[in-house]
C-alpha positions as CSV (number, residue, x, y, z in Angstrom):
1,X,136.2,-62.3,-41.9
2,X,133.6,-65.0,-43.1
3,X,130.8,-64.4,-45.8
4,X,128.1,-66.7,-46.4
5,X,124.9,-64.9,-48.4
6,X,122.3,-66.6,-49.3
7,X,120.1,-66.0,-52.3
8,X,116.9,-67.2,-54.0
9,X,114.3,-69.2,-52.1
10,X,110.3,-67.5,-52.2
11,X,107.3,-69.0,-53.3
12,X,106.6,-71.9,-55.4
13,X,103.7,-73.7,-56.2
14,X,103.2,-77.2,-55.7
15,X,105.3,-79.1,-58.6
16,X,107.1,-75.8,-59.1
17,X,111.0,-75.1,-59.0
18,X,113.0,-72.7,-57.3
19,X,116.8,-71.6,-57.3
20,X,118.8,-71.0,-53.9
21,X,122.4,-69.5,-54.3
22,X,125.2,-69.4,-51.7
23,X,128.2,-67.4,-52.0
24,X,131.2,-67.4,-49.7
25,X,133.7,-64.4,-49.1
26,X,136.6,-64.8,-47.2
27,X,140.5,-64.1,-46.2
28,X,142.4,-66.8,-45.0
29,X,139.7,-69.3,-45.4
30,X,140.3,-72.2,-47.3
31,X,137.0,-73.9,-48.7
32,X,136.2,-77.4,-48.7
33,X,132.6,-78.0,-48.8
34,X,129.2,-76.2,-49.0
35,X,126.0,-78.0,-47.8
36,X,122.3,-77.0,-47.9
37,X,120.4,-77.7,-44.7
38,X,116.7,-77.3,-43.5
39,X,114.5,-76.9,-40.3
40,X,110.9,-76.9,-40.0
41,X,109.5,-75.5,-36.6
42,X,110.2,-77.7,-33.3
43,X,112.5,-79.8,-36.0
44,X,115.8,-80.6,-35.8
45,X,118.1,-79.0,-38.9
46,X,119.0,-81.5,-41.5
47,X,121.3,-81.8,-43.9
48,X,119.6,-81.6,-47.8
49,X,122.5,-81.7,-50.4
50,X,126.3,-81.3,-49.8
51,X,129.1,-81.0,-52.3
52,X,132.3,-80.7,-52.0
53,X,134.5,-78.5,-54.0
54,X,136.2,-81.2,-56.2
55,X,132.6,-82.1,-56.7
56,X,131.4,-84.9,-54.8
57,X,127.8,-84.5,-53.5
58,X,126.0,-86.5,-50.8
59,X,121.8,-86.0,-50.8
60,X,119.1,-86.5,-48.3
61,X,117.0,-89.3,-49.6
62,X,114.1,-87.2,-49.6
63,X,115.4,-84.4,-52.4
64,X,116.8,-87.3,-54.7
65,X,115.8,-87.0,-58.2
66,X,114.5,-83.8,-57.4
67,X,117.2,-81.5,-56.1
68,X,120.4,-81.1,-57.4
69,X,123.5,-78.9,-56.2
70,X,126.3,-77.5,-58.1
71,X,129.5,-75.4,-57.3
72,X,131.6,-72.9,-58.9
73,X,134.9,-73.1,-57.2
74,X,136.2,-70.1,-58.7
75,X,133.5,-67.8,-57.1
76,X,133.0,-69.8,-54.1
77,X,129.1,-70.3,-54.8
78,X,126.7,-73.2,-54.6
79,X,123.5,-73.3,-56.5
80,X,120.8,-75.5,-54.9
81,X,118.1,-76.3,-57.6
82,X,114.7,-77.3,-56.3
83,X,112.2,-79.4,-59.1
84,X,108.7,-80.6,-58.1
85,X,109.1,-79.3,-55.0
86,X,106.4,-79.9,-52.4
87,X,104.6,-78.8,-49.3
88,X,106.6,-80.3,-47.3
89,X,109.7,-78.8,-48.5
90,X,108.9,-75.1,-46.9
91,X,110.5,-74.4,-44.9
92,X,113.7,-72.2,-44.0
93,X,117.1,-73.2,-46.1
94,X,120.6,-72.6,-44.3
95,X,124.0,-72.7,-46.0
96,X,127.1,-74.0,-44.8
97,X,130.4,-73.1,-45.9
98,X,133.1,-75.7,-44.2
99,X,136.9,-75.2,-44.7
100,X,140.2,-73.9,-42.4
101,X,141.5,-71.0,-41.3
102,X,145.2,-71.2,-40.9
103,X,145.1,-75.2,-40.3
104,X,142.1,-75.3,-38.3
105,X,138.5,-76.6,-39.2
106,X,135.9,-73.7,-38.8
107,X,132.3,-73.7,-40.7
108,X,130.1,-70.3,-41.1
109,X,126.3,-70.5,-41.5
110,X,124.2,-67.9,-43.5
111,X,121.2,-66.5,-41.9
112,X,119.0,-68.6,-43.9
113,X,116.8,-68.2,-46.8
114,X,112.5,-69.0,-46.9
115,X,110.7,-71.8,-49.2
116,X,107.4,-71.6,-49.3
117,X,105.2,-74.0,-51.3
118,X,101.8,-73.5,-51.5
119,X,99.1,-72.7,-54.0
């Protein structure tokens, strides 16, 4: 069985910064990569940083400069942190966890976790 738990995410203020953690649990999953993704209302979900775990990360160009994501392969956990974040970025965050199970590619999605920027 497949764990993704989200943590973190709440209210910010305009400029403000905010900390989203993923953690994976699992047996028999191998884990390759974690990603952060986003979806307004009537939007399609879009990818907002990804890293894999030997440490490569891929961005939206929207979050560059201001979002960064980490991993700690040991625990299986990815840290999303938000800087001068902005109206536009509330909205509900997803994790991914990406890997295999016995050869075969699977991914598992955490119920999500809610930004909200405002003053």
């Amino acid at each position: 069985q497949v764990r993704v738990v989200e943590s973190g995410g709440g209210l910010a203020q305009p400029g403000g910064s905010l900390r989203l953690s993923c953690t994976v649990s699992a047996s028999r999953f191998r884990l390759y990569a974690m990603g952060w993704y986003r979806q307004a209302p009537g939007e399609e979900r879009e990818l907002v940083a990804h890293i894999t775990m030997s440490g490569i990360t891929d961005y939206a160009d929207y979050v560059k400069d201001r979002f960064a994501i980490t991993r700690d392969s040991a625990d299986n956990t990815v840290d999303l942190q938000m800087k001068n974040l902005k109206p536009k970025d509330a909205t509900v965050y997803s994790c991914r966890a990406e890997g295999t199970i016995e050869d075969a590619m699977v991914d598992y999605w955490g119920q999500g976790t809610q930004v909200t920027v405002s003053s």
